[in-house]
FIMI-677324 format. One record per atom (N, C-alpha, C): residue number from 1; residue in three letters; chain; x, y, z. Coordinates in steps of 0.001 Angstrom, whole numbers, always signed. Layout:
<pts>
<pt gunu="NUM" guvo="ALA" vexdren="A" xx="X" yy="Y" zz="Z"/>
...
</pts>
This chain:
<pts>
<pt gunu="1" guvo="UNK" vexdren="A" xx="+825" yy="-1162" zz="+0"/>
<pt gunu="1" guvo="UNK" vexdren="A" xx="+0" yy="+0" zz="+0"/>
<pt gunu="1" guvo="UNK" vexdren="A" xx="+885" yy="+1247" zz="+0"/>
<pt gunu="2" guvo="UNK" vexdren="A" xx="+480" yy="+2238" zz="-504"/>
<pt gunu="2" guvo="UNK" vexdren="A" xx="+1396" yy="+3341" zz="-206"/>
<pt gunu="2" guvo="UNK" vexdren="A" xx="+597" yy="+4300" zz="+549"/>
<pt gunu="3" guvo="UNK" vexdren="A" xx="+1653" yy="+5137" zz="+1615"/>
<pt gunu="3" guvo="UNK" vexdren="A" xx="+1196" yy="+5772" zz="+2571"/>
<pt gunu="3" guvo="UNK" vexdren="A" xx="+2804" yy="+7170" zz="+2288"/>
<pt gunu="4" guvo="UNK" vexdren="A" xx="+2626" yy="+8069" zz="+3439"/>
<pt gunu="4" guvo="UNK" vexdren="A" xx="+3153" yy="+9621" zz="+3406"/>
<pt gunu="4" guvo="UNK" vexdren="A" xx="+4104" yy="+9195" zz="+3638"/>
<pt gunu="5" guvo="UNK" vexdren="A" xx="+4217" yy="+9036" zz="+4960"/>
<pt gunu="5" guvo="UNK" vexdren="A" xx="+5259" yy="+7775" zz="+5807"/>
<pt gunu="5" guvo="UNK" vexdren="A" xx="+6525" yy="+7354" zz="+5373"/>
<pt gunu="6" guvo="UNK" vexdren="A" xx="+6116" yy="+5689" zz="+4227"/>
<pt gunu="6" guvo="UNK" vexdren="A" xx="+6570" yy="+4740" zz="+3883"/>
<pt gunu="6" guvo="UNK" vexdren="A" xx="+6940" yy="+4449" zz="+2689"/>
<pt gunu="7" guvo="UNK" vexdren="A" xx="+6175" yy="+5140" zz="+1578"/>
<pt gunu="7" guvo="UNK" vexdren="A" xx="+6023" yy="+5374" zz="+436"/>
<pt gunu="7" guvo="UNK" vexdren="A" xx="+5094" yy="+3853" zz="+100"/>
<pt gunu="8" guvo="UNK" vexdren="A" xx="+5568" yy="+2878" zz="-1011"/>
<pt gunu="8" guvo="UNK" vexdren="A" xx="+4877" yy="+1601" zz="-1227"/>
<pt gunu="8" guvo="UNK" vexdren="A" xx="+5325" yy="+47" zz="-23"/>
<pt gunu="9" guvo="UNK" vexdren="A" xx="+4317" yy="-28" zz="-93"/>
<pt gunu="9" guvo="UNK" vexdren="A" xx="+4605" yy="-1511" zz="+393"/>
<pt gunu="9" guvo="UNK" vexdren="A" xx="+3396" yy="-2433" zz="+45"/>
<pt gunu="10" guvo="UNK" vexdren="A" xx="+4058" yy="-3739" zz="+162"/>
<pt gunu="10" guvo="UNK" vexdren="A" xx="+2973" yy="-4860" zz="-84"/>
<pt gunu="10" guvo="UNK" vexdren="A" xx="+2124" yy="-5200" zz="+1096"/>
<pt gunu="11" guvo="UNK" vexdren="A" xx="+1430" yy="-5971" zz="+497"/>
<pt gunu="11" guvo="UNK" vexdren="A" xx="+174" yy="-6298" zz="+1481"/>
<pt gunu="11" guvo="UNK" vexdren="A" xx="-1506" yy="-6739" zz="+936"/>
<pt gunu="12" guvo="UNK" vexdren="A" xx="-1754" yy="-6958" zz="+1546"/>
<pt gunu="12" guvo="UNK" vexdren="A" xx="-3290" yy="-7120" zz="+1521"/>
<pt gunu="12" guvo="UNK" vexdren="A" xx="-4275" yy="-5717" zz="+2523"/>
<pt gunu="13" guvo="UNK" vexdren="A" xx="-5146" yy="-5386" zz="+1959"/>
<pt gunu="13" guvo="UNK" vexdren="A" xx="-6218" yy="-4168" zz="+2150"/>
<pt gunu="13" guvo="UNK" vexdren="A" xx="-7776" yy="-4797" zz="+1516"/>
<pt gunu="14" guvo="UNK" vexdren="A" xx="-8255" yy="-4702" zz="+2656"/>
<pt gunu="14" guvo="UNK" vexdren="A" xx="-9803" yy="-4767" zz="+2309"/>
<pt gunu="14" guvo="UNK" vexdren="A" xx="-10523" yy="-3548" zz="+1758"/>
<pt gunu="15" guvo="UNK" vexdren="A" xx="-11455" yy="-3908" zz="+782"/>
<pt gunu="15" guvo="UNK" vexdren="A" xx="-11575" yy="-2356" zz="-112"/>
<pt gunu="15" guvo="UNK" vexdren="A" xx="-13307" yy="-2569" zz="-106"/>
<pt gunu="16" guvo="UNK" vexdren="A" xx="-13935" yy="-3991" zz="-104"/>
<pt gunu="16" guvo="UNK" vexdren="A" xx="-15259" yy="-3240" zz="+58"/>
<pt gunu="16" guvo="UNK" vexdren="A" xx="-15677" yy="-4586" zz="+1323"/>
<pt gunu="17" guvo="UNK" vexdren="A" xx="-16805" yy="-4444" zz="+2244"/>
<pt gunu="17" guvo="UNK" vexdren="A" xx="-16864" yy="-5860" zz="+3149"/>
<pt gunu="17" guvo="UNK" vexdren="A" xx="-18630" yy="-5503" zz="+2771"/>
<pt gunu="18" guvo="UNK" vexdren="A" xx="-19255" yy="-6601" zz="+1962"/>
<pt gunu="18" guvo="UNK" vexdren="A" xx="-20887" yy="-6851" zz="+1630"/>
<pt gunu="18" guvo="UNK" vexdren="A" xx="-21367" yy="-7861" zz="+2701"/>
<pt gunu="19" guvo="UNK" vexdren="A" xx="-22137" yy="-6861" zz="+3655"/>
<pt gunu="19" guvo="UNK" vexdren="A" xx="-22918" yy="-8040" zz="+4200"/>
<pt gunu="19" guvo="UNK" vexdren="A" xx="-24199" yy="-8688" zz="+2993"/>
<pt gunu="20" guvo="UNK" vexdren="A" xx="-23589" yy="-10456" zz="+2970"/>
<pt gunu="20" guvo="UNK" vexdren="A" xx="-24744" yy="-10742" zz="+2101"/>
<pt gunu="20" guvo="UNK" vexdren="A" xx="-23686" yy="-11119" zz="+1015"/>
<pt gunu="21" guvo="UNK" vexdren="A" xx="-22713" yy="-10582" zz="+1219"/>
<pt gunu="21" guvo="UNK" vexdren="A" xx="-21714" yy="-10908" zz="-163"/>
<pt gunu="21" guvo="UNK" vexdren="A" xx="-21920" yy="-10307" zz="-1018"/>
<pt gunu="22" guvo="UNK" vexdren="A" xx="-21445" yy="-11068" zz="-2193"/>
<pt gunu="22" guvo="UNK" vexdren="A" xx="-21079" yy="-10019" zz="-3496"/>
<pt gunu="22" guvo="UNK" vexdren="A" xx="-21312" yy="-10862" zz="-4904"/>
<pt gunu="23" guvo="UNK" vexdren="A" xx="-21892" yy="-9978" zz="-6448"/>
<pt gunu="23" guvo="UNK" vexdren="A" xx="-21677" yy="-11082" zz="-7126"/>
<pt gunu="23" guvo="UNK" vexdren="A" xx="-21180" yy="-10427" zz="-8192"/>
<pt gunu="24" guvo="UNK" vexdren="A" xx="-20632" yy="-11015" zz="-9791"/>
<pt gunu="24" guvo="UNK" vexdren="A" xx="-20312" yy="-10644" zz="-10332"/>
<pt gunu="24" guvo="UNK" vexdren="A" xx="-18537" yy="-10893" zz="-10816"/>
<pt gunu="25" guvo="UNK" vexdren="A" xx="-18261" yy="-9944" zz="-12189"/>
<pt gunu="25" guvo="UNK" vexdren="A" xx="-16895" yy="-10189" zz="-12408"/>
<pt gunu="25" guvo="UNK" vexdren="A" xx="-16119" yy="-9025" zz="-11701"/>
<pt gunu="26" guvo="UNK" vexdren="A" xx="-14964" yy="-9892" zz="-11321"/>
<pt gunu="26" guvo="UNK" vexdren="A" xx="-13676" yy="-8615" zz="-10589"/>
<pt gunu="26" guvo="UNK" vexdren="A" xx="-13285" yy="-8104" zz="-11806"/>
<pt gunu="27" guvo="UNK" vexdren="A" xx="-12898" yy="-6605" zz="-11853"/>
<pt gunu="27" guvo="UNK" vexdren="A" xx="-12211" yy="-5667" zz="-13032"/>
<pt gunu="27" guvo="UNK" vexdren="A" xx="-10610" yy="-6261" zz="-13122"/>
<pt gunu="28" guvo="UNK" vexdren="A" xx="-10326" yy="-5727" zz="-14288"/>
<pt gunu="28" guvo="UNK" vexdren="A" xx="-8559" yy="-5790" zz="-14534"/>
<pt gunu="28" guvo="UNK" vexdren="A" xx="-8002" yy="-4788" zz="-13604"/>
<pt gunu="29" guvo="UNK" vexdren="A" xx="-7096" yy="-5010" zz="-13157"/>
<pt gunu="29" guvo="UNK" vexdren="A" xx="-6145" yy="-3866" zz="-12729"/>
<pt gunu="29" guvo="UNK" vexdren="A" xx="-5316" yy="-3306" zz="-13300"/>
<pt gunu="30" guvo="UNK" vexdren="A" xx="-4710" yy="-2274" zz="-13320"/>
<pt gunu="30" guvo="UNK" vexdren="A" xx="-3773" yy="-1690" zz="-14079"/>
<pt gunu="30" guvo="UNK" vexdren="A" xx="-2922" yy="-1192" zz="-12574"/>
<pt gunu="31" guvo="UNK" vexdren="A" xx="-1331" yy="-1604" zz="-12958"/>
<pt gunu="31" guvo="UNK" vexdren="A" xx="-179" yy="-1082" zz="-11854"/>
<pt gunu="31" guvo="UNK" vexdren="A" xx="+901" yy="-760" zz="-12691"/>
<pt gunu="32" guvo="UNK" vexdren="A" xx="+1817" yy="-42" zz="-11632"/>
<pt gunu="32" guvo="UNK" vexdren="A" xx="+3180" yy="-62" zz="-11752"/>
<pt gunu="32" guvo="UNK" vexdren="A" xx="+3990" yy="-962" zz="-12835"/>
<pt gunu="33" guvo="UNK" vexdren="A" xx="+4648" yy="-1034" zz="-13177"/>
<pt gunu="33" guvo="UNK" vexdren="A" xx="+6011" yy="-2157" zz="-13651"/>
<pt gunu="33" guvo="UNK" vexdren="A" xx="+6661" yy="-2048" zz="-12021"/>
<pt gunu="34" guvo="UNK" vexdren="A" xx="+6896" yy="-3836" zz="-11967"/>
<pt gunu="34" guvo="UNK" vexdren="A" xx="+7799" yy="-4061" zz="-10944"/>
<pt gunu="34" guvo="UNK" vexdren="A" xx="+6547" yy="-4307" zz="-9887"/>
<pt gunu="35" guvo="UNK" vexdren="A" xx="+5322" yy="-4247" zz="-10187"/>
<pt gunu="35" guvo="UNK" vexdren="A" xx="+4388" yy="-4645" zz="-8744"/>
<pt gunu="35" guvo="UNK" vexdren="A" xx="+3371" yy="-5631" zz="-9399"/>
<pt gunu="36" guvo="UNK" vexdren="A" xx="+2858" yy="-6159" zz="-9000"/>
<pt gunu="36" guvo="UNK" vexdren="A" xx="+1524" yy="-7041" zz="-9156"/>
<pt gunu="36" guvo="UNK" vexdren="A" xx="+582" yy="-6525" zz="-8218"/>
<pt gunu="37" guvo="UNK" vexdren="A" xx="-370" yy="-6880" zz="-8624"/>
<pt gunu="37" guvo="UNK" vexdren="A" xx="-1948" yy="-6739" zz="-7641"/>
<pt gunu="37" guvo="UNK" vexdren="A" xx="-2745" yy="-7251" zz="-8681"/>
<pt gunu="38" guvo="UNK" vexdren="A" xx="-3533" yy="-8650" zz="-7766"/>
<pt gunu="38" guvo="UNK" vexdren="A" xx="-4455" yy="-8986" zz="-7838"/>
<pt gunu="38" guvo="UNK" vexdren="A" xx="-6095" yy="-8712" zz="-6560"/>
<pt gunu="39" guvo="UNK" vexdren="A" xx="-7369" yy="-9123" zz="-7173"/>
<pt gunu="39" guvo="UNK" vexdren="A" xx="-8337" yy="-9142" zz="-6059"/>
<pt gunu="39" guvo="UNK" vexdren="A" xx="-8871" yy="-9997" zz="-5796"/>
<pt gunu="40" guvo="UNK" vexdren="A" xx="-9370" yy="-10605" zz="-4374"/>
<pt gunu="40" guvo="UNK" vexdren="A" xx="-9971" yy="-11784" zz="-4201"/>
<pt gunu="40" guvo="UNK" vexdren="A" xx="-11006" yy="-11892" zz="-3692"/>
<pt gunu="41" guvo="UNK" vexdren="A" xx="-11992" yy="-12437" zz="-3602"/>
<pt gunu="41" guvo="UNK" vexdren="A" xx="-12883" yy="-12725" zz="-2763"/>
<pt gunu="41" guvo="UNK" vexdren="A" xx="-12558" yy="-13262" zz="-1818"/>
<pt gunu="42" guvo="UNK" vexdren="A" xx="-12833" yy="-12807" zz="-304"/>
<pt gunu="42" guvo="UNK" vexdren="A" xx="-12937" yy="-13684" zz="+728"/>
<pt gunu="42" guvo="UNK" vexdren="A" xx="-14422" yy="-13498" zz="+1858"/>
<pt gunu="43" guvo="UNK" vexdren="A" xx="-15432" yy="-14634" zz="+1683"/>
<pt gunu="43" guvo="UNK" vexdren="A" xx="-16499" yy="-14078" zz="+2197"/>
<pt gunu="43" guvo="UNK" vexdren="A" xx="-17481" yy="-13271" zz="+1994"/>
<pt gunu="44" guvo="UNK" vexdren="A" xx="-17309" yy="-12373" zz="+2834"/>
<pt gunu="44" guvo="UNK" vexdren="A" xx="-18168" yy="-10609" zz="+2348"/>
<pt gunu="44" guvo="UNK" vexdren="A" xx="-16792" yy="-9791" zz="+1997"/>
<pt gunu="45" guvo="UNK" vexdren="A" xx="-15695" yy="-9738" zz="+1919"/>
<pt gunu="45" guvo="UNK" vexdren="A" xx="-14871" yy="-8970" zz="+1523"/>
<pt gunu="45" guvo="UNK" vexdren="A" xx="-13973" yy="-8949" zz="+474"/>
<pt gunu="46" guvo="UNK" vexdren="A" xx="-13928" yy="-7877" zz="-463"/>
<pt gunu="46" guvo="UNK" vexdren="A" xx="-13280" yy="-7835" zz="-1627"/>
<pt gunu="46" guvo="UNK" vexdren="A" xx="-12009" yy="-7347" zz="-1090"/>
<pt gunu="47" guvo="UNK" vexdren="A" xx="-11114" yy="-8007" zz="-1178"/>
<pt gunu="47" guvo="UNK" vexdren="A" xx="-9148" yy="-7845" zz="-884"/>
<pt gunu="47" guvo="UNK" vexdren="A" xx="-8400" yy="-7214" zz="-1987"/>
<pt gunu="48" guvo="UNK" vexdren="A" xx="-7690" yy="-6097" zz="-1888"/>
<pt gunu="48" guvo="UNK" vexdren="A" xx="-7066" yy="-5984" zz="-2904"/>
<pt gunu="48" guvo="UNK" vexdren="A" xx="-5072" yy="-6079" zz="-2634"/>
<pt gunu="49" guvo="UNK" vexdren="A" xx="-4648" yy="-7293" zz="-3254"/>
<pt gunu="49" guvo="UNK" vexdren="A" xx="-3216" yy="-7786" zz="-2732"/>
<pt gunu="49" guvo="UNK" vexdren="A" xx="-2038" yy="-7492" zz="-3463"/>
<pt gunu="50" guvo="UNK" vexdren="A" xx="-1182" yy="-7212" zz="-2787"/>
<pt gunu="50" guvo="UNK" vexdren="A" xx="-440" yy="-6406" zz="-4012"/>
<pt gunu="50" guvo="UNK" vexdren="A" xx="+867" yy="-6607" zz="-3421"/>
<pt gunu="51" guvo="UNK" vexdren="A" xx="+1625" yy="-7377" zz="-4224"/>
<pt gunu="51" guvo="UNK" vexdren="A" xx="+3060" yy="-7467" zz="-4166"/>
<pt gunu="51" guvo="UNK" vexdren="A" xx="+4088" yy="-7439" zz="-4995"/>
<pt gunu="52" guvo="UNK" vexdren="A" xx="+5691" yy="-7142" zz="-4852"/>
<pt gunu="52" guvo="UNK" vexdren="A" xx="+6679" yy="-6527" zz="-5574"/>
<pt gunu="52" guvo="UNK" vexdren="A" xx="+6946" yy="-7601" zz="-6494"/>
<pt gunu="53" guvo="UNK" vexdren="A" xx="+7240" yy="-8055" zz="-7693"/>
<pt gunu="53" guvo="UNK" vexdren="A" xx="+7116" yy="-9097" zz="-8798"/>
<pt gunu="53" guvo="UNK" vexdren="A" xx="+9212" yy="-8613" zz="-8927"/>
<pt gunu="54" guvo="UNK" vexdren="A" xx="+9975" yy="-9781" zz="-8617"/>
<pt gunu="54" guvo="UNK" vexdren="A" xx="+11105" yy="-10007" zz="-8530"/>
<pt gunu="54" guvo="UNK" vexdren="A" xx="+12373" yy="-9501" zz="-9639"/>
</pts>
């Protein structure tokens, strides 16, 4: 995630939590060169995960 602070870092961030869940297709992402991020379902919460690609 990037913050004032720290600048980027990886991680996982919850971005929406549906009580009742959720349906439908996840969008493409568009990033950086040099990062990945994907999104997942977990539950009621859409995750958005994002880490440095080697």
């Amino acid at each position: 995630m990037i913050t004032s602070t720290s600048g980027a870092t990886t991680g996982t961030c919850t971005l929406v939590t549906a009580t009742g869940g959720s349906t439908g297709t996840l969008p493409t992402l568009s990033r950086p060169s040099g990062w990945s991020a994907t999104l997942q379902q977990s539950g009621n919460n859409l995750n958005l995960v994002v880490t440095a690609v080697p």
